[in-house]
Backbone as a printed PyTorch tensor [residue, N CA C, xyz], in Angstrom:
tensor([[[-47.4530, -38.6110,  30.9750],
         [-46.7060, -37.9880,  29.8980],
         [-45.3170, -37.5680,  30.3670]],

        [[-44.9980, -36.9740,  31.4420],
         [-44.1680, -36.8780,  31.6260],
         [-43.1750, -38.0680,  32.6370]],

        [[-43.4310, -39.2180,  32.6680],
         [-43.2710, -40.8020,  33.2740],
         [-42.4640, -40.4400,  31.8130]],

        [[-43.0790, -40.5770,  30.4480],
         [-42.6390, -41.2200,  28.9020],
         [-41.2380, -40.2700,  28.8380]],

        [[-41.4780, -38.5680,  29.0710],
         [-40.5350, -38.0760,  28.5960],
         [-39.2210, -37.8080,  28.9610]],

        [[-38.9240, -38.3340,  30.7840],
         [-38.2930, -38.3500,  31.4210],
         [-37.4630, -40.0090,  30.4240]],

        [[-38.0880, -40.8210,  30.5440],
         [-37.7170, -41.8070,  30.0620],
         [-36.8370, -41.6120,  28.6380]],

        [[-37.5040, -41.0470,  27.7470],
         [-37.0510, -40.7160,  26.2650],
         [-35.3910, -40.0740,  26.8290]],

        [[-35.6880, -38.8250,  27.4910],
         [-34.6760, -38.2260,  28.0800],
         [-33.4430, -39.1080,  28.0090]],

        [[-33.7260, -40.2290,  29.0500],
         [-32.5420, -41.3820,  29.8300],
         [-32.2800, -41.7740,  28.5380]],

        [[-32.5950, -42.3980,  27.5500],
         [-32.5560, -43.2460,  26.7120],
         [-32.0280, -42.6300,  25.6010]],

        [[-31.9510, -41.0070,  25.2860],
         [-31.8530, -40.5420,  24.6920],
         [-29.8940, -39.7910,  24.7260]],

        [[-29.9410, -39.8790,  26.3390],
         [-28.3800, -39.6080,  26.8260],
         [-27.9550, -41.2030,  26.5340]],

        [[-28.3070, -41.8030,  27.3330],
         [-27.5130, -43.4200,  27.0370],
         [-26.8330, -43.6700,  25.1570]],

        [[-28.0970, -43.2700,  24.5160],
         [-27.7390, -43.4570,  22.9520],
         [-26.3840, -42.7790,  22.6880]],

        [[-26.6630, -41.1990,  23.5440],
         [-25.6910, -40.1720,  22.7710],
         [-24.0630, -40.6320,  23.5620]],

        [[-24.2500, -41.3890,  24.7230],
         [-23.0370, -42.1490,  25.5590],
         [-22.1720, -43.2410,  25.0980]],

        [[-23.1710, -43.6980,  24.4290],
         [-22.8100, -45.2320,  23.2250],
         [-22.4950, -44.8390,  22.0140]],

        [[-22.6380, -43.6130,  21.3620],
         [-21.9630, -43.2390,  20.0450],
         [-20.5790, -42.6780,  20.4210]],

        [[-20.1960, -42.1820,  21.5860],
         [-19.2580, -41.1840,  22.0350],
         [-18.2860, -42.3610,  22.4900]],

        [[-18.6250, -43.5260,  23.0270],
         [-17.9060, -44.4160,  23.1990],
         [-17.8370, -46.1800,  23.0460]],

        [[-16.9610, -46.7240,  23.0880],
         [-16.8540, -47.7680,  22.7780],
         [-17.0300, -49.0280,  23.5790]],

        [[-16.9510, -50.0380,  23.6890],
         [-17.2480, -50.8050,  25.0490],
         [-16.1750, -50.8390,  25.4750]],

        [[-15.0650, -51.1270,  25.1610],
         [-13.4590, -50.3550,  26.1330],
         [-13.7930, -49.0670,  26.8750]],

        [[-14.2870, -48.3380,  26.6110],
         [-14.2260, -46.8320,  27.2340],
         [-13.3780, -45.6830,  25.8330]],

        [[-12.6460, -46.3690,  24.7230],
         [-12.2960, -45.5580,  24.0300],
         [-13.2460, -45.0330,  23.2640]],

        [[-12.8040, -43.7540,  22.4330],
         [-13.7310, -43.3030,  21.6760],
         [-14.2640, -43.7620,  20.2980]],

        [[-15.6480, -43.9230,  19.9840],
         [-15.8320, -44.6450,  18.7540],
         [-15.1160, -44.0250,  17.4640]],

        [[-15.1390, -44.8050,  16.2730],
         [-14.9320, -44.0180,  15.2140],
         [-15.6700, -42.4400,  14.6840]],

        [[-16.5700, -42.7200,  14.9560],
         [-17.7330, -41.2510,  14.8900],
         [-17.2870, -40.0060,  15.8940]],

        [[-17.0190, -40.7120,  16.8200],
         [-16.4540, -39.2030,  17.5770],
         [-14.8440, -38.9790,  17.2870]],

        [[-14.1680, -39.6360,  17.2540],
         [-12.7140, -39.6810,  16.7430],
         [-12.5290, -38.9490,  15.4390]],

        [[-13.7340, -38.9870,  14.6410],
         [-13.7590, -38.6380,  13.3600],
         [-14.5870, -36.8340,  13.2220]],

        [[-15.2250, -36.7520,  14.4450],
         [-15.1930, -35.7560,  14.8840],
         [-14.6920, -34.7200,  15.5020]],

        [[-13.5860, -35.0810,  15.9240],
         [-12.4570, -34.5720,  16.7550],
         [-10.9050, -34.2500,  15.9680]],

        [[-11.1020, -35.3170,  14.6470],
         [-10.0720, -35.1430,  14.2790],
         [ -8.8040, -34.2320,  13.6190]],

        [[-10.3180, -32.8800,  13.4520],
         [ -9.7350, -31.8720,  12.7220],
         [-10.3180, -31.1030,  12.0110]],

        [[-10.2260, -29.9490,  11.3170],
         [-10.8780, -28.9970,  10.3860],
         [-11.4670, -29.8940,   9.2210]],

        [[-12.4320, -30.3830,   8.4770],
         [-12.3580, -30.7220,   7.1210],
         [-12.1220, -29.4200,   6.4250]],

        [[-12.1890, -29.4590,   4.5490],
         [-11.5020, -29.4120,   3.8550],
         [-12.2630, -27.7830,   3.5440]],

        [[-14.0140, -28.0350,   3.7050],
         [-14.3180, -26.7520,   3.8640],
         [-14.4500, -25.9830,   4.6490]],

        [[-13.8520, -25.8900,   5.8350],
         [-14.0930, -25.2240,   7.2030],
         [-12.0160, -24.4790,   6.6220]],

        [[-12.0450, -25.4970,   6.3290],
         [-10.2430, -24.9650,   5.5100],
         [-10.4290, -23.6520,   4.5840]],

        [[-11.2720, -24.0540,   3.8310],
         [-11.0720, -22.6450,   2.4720],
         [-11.9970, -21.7160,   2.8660]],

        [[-12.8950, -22.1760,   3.9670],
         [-13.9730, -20.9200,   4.3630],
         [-13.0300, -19.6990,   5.2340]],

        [[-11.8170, -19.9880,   6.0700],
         [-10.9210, -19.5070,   6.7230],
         [ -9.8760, -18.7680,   5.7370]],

        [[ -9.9200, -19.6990,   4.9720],
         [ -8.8480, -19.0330,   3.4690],
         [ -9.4570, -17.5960,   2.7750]],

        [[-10.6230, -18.2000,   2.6640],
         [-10.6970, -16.8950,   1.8840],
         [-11.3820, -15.6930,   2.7880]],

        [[-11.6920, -16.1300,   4.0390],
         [-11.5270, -15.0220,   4.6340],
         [-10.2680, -13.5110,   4.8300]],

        [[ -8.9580, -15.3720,   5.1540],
         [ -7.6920, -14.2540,   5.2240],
         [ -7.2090, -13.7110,   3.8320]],

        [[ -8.0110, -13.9690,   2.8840],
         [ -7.2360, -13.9350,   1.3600],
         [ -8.2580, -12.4430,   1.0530]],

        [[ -9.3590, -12.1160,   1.6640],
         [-10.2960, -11.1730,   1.4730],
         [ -9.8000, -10.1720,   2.3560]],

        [[ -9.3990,  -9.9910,   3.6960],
         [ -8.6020,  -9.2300,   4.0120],
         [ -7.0130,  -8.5890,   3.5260]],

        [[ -6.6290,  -9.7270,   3.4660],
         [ -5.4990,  -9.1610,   2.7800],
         [ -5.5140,  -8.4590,   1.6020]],

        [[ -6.2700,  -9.2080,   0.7700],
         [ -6.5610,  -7.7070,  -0.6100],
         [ -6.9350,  -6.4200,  -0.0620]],

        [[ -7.4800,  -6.2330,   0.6030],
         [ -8.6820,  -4.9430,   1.4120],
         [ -7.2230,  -3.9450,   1.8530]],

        [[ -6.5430,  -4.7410,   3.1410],
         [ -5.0470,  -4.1530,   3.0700],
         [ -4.0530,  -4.0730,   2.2820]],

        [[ -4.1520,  -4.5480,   1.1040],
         [ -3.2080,  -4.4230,  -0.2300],
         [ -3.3850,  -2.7130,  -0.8960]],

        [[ -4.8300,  -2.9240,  -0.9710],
         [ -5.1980,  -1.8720,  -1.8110],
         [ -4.7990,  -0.4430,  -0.8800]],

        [[ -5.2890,  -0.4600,   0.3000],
         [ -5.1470,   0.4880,   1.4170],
         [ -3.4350,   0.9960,   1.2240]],

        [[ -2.5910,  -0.3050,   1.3550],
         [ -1.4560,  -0.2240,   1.2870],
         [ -0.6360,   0.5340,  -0.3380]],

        [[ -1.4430,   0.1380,  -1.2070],
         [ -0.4990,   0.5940,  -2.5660],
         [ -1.3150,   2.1550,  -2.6500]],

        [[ -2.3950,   2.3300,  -1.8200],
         [ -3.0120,   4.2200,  -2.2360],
         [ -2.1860,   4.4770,  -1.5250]],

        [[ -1.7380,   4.1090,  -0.6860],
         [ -0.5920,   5.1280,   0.5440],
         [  0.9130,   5.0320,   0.0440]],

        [[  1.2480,   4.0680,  -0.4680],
         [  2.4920,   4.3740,  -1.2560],
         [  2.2500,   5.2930,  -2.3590]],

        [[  1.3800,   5.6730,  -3.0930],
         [  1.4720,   6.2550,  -4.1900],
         [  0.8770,   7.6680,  -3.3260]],

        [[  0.5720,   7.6410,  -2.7800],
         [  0.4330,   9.2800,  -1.7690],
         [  1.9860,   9.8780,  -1.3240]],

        [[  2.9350,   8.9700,  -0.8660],
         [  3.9790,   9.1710,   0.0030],
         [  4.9790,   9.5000,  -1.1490]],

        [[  4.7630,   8.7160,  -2.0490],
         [  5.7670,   9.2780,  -3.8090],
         [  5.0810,  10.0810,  -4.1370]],

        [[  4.1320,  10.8710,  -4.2240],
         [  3.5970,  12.2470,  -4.4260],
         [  3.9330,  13.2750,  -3.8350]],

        [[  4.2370,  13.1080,  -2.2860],
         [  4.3850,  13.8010,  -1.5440],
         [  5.9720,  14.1260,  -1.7600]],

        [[  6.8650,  13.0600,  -1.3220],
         [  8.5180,  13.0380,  -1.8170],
         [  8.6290,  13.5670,  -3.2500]],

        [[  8.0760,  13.7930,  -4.2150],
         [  8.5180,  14.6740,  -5.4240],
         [  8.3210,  15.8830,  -5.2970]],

        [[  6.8350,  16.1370,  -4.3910],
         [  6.7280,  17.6330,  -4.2100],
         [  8.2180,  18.1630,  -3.0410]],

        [[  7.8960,  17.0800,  -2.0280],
         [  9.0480,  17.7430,  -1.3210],
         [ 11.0020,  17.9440,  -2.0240]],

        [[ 10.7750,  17.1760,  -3.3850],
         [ 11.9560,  17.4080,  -4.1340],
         [ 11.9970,  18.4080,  -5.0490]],

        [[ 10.8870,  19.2070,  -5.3480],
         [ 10.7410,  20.1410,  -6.1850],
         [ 11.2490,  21.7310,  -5.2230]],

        [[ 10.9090,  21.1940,  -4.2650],
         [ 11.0910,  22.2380,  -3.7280],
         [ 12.6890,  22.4220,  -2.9090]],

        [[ 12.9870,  21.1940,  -2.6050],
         [ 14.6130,  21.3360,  -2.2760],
         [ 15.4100,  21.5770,  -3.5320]],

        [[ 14.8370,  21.4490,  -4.7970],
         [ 15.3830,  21.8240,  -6.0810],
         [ 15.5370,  23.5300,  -6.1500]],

        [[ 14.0220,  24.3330,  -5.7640],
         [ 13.9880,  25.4060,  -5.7180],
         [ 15.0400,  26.3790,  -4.8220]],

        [[ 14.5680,  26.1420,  -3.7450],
         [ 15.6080,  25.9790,  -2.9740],
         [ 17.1760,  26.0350,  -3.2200]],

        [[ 17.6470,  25.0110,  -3.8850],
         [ 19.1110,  24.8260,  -4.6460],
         [ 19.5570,  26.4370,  -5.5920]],

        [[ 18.1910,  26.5110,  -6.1850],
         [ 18.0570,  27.5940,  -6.9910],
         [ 18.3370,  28.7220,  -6.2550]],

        [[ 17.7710,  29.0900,  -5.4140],
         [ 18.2840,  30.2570,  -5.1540],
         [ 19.7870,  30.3670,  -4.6770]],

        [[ 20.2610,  29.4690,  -3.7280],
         [ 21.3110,  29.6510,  -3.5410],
         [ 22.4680,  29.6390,  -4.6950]],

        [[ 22.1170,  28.9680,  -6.2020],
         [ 22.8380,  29.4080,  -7.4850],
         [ 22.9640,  30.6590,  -7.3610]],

        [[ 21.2040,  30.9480,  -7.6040],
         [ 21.8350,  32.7970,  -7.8480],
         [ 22.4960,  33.3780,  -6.9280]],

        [[ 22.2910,  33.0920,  -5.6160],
         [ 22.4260,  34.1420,  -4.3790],
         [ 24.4720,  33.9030,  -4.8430]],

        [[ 24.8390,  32.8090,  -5.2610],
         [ 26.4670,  32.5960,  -4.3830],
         [ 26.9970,  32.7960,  -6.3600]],

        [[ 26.0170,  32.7190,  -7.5510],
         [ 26.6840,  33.0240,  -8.8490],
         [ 26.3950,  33.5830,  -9.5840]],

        [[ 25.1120,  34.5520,  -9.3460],
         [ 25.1680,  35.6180,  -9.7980],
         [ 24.0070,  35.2570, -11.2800]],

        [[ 24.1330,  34.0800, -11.8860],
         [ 23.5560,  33.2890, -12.8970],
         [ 22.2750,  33.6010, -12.1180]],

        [[ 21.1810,  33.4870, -13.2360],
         [ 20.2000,  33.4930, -13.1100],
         [ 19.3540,  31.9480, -13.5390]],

        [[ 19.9930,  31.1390, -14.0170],
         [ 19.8270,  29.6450, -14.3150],
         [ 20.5610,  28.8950, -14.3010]],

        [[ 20.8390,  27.4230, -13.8130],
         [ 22.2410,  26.7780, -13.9320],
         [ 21.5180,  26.2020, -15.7390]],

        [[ 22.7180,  25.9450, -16.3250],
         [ 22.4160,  25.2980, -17.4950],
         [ 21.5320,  23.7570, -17.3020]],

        [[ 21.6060,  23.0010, -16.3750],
         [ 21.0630,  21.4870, -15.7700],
         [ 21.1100,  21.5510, -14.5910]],

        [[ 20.2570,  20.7110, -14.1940],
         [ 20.0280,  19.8470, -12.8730],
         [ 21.1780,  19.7800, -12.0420]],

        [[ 21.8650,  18.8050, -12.8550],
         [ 23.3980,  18.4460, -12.6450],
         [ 24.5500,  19.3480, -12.1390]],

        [[ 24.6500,  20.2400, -12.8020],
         [ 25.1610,  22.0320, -12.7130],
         [ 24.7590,  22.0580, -10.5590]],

        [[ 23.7510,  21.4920, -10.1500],
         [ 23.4970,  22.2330,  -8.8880],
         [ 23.9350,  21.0330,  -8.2930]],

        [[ 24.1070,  19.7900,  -8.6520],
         [ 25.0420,  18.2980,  -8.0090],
         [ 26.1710,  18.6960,  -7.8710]],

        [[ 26.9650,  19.2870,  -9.3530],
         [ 28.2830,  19.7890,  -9.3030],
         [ 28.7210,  20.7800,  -8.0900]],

        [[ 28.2720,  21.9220,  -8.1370],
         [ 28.4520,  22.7450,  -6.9690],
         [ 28.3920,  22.6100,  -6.0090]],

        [[ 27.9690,  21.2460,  -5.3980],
         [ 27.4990,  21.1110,  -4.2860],
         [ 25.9150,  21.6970,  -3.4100]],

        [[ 25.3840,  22.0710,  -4.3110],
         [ 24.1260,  22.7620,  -3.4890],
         [ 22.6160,  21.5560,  -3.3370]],

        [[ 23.1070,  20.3400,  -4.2510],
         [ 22.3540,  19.3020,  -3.9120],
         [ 23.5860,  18.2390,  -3.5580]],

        [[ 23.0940,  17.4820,  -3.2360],
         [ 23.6120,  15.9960,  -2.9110],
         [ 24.2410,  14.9260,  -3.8280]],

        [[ 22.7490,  14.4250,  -4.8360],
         [ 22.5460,  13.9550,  -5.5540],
         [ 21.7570,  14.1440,  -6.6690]],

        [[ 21.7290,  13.6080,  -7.6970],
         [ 20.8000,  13.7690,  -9.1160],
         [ 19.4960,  13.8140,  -8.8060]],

        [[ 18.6410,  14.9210,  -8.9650],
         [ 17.3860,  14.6410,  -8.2880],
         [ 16.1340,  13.6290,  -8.6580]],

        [[ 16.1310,  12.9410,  -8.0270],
         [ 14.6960,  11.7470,  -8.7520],
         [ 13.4960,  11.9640,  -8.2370]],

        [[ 12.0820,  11.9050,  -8.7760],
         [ 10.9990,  12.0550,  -8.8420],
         [ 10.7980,  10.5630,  -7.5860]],

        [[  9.6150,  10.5600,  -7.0090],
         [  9.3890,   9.1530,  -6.2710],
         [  9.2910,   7.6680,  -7.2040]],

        [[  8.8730,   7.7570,  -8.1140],
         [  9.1550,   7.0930,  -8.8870],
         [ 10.4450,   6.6790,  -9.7080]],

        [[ 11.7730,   6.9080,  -9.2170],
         [ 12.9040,   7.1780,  -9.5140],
         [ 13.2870,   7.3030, -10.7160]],

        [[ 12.0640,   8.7400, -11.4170],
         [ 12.5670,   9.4380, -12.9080],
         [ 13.3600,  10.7980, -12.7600]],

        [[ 14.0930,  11.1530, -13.6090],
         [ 14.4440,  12.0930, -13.6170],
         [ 13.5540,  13.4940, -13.8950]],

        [[ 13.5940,  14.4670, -13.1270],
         [ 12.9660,  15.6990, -13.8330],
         [ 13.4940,  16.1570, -14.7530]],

        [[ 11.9210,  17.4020, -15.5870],
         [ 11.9280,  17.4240, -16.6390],
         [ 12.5710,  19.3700, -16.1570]],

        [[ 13.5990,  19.6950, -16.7870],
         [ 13.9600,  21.3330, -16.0400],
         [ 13.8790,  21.6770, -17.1240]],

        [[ 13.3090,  23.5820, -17.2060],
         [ 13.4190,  24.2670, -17.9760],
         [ 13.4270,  25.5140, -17.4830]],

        [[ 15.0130,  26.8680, -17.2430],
         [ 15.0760,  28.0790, -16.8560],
         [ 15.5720,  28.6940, -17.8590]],

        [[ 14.8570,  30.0090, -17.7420],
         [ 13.5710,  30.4890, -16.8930],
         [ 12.4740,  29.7260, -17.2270]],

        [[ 11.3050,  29.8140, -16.4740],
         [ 10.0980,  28.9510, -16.5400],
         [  9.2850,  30.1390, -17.2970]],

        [[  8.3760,  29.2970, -18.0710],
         [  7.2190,  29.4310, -19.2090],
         [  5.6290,  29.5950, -17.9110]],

        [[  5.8010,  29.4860, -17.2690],
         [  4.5590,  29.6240, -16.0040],
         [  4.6800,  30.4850, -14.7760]],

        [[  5.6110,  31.9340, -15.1590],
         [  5.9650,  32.9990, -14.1460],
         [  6.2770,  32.2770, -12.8830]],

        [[  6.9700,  31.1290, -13.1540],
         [  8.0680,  31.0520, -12.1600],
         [  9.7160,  31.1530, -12.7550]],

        [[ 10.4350,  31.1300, -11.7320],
         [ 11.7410,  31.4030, -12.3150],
         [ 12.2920,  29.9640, -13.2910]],

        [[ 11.6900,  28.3270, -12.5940],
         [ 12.1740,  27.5790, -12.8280],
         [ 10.9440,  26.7130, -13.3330]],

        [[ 10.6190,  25.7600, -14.6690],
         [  9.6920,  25.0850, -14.8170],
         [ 10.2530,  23.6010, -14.4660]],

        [[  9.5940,  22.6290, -13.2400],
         [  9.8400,  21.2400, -13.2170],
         [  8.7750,  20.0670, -13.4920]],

        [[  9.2080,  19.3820, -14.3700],
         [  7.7630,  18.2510, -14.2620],
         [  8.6370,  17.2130, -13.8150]],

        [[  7.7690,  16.4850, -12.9450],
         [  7.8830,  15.0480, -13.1210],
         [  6.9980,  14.3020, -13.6330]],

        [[  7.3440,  13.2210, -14.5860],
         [  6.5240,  12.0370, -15.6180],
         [  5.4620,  11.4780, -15.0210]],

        [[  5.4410,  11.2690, -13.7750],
         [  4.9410,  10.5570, -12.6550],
         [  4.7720,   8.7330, -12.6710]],

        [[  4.2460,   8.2730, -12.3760],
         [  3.9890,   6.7990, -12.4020],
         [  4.0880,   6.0900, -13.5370]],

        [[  4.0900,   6.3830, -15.0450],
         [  4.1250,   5.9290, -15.9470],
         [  5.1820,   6.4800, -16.8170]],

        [[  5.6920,   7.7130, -16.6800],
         [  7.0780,   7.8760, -17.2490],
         [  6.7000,   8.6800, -18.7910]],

        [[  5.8070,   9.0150, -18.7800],
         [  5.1790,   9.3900, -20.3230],
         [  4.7260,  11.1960, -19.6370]],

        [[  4.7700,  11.7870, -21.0380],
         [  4.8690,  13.2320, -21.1860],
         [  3.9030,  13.4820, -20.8280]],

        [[  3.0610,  14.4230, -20.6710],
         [  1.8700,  14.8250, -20.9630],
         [  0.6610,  13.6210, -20.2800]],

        [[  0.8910,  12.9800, -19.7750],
         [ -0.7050,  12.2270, -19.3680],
         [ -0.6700,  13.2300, -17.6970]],

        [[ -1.8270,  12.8500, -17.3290],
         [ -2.7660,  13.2790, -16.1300],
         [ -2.0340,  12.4970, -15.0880]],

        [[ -1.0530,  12.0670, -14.6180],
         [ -0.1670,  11.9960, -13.5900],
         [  0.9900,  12.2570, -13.7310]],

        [[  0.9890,  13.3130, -14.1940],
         [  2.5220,  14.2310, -14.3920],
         [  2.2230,  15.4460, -13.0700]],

        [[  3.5000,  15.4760, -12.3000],
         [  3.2920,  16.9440, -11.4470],
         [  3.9460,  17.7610, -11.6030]],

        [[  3.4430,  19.3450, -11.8760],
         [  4.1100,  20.1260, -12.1530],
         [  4.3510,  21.2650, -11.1270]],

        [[  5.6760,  21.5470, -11.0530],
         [  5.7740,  22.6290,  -9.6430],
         [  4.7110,  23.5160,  -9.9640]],

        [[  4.5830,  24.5590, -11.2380],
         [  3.8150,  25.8230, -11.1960],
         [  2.1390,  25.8010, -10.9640]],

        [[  1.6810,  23.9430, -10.7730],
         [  0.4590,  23.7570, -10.3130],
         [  0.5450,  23.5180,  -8.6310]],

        [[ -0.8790,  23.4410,  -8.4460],
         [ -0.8530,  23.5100,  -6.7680],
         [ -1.1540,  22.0460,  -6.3630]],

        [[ -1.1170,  21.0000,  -5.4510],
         [ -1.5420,  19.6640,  -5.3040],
         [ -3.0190,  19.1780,  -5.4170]],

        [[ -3.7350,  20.4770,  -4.8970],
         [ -5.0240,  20.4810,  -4.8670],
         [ -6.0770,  20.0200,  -5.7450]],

        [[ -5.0200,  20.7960,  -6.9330],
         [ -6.1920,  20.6270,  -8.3580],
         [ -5.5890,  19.4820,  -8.9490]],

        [[ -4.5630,  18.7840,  -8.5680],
         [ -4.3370,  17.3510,  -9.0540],
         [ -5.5480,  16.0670,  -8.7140]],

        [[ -6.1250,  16.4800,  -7.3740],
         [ -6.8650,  15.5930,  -6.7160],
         [ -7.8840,  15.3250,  -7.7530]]])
């Protein structure tokens, strides 16, 4: 039995020697055709691997932009506030009439924009026992919906 299987063995490499090559020594069509490259589904199985990652980091990527424009309006509400006092402290006013009013004077820079590059919504004195009421529209630009931020709320209870 094992005389037969030693044999099968030999006969069994010789076969796999004669498909791999040609009687030149080059390689047959079968292995050439094996060698030649990715086929077509070893192609889209790779595709949609990288096409499944990349969504995964898309999404990751657009929650963190819309965190970082949350964050930049709060941090503009408050360089607004800020602006504010130094109105009163250097004019005595207890409100500038606009936004603009604190561009003019110099105590901001520029026109202040929300991360979403809207304008805030100002109203002094503020209706929410602060001195100054600010909204921004947020992501959609509309009054009143559930992604509007308002200074006299805290970030917390937005979550």
């Amino acid at each position: 039995m094992t005389r037969l299987r030693k044999r099968l063995t030999t006969l069994l490499a010789a076969y796999r020697r004669l498909l791999r090559t040609t009687l030149d020594g080059s390689l047959s069509p079968v292995a050439r055709r094996r060698q030649a490259g990715y086929n077509l589904v070893e192609i889209m199985i790779v595709m949609a691997i990288i096409g499944m990652l990349m969504s995964a980091a898309g999404f990751g990527g657009f929650a963190m932009l819309e965190r970082s424009r949350r964050k930049e309006t709060r941090r503009m509400m408050h360089t607004i506030e800020q602006a504010l006092v130094t109105w009163q402290a250097e004019g005595g006013e207890s409100c500038p009439p606009a936004l603009t009013a604190l561009v003019e004077k110099k105590f901001l820079t520029k026109e202040p924009k929300d991360g979403w590059g809207h304008s805030f919504q100002f109203k002094c004195p503020g209706e929410h026992n602060n001195e100054i009421d600010l909204v921004s529209l947020g992501k959609d630009g509309k009054e009143g919906t559930t992604d509007d931020i308002k200074s006299w709320e805290e970030e917390e209870t937005k979550k």
